[in-house]
C-alpha positions as CSV (number, residue, x, y, z in Angstrom):
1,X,196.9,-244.6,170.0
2,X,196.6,-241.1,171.4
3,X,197.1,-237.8,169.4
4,X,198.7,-235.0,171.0
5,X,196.6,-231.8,170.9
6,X,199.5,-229.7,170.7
7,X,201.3,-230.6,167.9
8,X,199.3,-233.6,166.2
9,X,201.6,-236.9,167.1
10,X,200.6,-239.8,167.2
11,X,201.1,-241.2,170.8
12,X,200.7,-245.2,172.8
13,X,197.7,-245.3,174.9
14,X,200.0,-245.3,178.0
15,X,202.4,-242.4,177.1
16,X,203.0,-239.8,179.6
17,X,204.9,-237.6,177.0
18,X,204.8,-237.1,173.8
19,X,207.0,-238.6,171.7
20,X,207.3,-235.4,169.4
21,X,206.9,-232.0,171.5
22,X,207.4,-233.8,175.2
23,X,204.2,-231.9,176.2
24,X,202.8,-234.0,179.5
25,X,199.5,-235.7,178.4
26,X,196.6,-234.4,180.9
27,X,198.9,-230.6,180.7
28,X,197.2,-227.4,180.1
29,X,199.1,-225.0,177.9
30,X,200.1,-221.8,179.6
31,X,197.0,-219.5,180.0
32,X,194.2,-222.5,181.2
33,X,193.2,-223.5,177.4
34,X,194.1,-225.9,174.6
35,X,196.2,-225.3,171.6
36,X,193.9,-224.5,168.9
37,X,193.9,-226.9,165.9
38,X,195.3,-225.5,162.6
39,X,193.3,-223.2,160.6
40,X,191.6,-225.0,157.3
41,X,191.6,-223.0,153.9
42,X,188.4,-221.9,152.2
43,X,187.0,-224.7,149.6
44,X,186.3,-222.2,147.1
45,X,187.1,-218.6,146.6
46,X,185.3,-215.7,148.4
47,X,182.3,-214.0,146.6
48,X,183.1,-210.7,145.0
49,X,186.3,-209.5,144.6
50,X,187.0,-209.8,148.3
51,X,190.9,-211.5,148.7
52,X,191.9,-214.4,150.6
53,X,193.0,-213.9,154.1
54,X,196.7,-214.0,154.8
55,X,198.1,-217.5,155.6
56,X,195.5,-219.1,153.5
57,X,198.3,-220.1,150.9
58,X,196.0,-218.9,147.7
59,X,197.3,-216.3,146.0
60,X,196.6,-212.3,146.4
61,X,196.2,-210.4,143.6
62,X,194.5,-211.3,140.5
63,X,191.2,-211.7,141.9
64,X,188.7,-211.6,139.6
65,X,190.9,-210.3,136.4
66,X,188.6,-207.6,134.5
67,X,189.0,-207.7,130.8
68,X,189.7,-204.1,129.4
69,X,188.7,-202.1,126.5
70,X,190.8,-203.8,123.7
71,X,190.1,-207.8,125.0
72,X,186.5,-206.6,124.7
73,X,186.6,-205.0,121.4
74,X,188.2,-207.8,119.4
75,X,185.3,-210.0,121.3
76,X,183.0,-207.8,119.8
77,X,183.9,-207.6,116.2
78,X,184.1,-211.5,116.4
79,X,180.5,-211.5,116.8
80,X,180.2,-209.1,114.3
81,X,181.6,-212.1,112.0
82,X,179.2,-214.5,112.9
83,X,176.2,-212.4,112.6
84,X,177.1,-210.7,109.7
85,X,177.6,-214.7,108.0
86,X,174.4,-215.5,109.8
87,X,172.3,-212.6,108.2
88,X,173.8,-212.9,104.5
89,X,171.5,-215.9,103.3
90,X,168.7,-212.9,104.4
91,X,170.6,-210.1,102.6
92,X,170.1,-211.8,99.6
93,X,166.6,-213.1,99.9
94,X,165.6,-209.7,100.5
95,X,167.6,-208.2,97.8
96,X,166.1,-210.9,95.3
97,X,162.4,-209.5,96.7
98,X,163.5,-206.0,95.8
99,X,165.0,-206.2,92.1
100,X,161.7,-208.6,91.4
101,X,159.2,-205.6,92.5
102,X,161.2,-203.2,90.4
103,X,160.5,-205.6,87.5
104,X,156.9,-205.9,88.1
105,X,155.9,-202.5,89.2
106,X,156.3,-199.0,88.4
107,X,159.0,-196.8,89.9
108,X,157.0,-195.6,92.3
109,X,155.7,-199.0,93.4
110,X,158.9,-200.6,93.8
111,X,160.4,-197.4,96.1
112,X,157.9,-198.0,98.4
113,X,158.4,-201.9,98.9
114,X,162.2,-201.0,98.9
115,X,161.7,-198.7,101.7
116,X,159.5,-201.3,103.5
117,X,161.6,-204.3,102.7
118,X,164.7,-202.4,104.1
119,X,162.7,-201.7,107.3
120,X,161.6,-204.9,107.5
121,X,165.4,-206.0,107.2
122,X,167.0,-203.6,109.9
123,X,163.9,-205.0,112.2
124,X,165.0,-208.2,111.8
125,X,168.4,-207.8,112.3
126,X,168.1,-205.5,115.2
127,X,165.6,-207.8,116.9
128,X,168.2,-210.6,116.3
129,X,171.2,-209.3,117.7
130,X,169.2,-208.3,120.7
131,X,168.1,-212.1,121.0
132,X,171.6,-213.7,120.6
133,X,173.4,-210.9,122.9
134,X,170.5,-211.6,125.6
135,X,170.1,-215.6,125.9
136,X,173.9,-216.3,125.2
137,X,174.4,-213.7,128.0
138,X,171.8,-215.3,130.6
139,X,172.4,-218.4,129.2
140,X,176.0,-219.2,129.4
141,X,177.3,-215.5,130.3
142,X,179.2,-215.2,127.1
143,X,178.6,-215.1,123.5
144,X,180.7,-216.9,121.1
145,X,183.1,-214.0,120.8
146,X,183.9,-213.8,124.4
147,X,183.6,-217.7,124.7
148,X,186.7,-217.7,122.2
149,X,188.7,-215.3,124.1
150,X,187.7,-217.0,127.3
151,X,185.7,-214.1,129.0
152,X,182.6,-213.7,130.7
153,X,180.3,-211.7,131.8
154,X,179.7,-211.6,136.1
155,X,177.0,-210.2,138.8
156,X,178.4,-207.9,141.6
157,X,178.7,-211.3,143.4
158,X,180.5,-213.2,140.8
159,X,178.2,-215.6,139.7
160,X,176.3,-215.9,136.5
161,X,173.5,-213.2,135.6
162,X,169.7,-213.9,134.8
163,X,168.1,-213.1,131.7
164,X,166.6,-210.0,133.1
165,X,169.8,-208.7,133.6
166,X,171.8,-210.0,130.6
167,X,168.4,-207.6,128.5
168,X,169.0,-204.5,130.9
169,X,172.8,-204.8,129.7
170,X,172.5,-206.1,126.2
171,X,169.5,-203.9,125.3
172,X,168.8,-200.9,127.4
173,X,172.5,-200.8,128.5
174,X,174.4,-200.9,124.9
175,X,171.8,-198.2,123.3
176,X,172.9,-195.8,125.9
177,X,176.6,-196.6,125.8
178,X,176.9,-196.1,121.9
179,X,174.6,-192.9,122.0
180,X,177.3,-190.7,122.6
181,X,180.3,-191.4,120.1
182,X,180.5,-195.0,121.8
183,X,182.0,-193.3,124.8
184,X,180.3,-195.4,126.6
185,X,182.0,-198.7,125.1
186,X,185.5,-196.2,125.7
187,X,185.3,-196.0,129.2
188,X,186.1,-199.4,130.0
189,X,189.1,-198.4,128.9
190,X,189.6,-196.1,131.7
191,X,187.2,-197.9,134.8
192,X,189.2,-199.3,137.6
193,X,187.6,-202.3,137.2
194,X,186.8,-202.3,133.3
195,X,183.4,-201.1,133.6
196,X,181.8,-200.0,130.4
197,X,178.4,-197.4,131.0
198,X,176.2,-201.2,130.2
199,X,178.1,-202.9,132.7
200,X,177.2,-200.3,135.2
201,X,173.7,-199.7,134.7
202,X,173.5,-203.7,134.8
203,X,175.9,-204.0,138.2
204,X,178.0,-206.3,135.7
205,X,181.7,-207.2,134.9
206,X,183.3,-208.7,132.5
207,X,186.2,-211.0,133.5
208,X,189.0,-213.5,132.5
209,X,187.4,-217.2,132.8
210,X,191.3,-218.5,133.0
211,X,193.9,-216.6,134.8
């Protein structure tokens, strides 16, 4: 059997024509060359938000979907659950350690450790957040909030981001976006491709893992 290079038919080893566009075997098409095959299609989506090329059969727009302001927000206050659950055992502990040196001590004394143990506390807490924002970030690109609400957070190129960038955004990033009256939270809100200030200083995104 013989295939036809202009439209693909399967042809006997003696046929002069084909059976399904009657082009002469051993003809040129007009113009001295071969009728290209077919196109193929991409096996996976282009990097960036670059679209498909027309006649590719995938589809248009929607490519990547950015999560906006609100998405975000309710992402956010979901990990403000877990961490607040997380950090109650330590509330308490270090509540206990403050009403026992008001006990023991003078007024004076116990002020003091107060101050310190509340220091110690915020320290804790800060340094925490930081931890679980950055390795759930570089780790999985998502932290449970977002995981829930199937989002996660991009490079430029759309693939996953490494730890040094998940701290530039998480750390360096958030500070300055909440300096300001959160405005910097806000204007994902109004970024053409939901960009809060983070995301930009980080050359992030955050995006919809399902369309």
């Amino acid at each position: 059997m013989k295939r036809c290079p202009r439209c693909g038919a399967e042809n006997p080893d003696d046929a002069a024509f084909c059976s399904g566009c009657a082009q002469p075997f051993g003809a040129v098409p007009p113009g001295g060359q071969a009728y290209p095959p077919p196109p193929g299609q991409p096996a996976y989506p282009p990097p960036g938000w670059q679209q498909y090329p027309s006649g590719y059969g995938y589809p248009q727009p929607g490519y990547p979907h950015y999560a906006g302001f609100w998405i975000r927000f309710v992402a956010a206050f979901i990990d403000g659950l877990i961490l607040g659950v997380a950090f109650f055992p330590i509330n308490l502990i270090f509540s206990a350690l403050s009403d026992r040196f008001y006990v023991w001590g003078s007024w004076d004394w116990h002020e003091g450790v107060s101050v310190g143990l509340l220091i110690l506390f915020n320290l804790i807490r800060v340094g925490a957040g930081w931890a679980y924002y950055t390795i759930m970030t570089g780790r999985y690109g998502a932290t449970l909030g977002k995981m829930l609400l199937k989002l996660k957070v991009v490079g430029e190129d759309m693939g996953p981001v490494s730890y040094g960038t998940a701290a530039l955004r998480e750390i360096v990033g958030k500070f300055l976006s909440g300096l300001v009256c959160a405005i910097g939270y806000i204007w994902a809100g109004f970024d053409d491709r939901k960009q809060a200030w983070h995301d930009k200083i980080a050359h992030t995104f955050v995006i919809y893992t399902e369309p």
